[in-house]
Residue, then its C-alpha position, 0 to 999 in steps of 0.5 A: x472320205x474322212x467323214x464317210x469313215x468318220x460317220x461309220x464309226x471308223x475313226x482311225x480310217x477317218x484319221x488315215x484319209x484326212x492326213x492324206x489328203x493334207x500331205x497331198x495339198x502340201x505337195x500340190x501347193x509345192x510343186x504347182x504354185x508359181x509364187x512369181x505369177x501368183x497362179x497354180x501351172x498346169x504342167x511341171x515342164x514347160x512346152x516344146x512344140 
């Protein structure tokens, strides 16, 4: 998206997408990266059969 806005001349909605997708790879990383086994988890809770 920031480069579609970006190529349309809308800077700012350029801006707006690009800082949204950084704070959506933060949390990502914070919440689904296990440090210990070094991989991304695919669920925040554990499975109950």
């Amino acid at each position: 998206m920031p480069v579609l806005a970006k190529v349309v001349g809308d800077e700012a909605r350029g801006k707006f997408w690009k800082k949204l997708a950084g704070r959506i790879n933060q949390e990502i990383n914070r919440r689904l990266w296990a440090q210990k086994k070094g991989v991304y988890l695919d669920s925040l809770y554990e499975y109950i059969p």
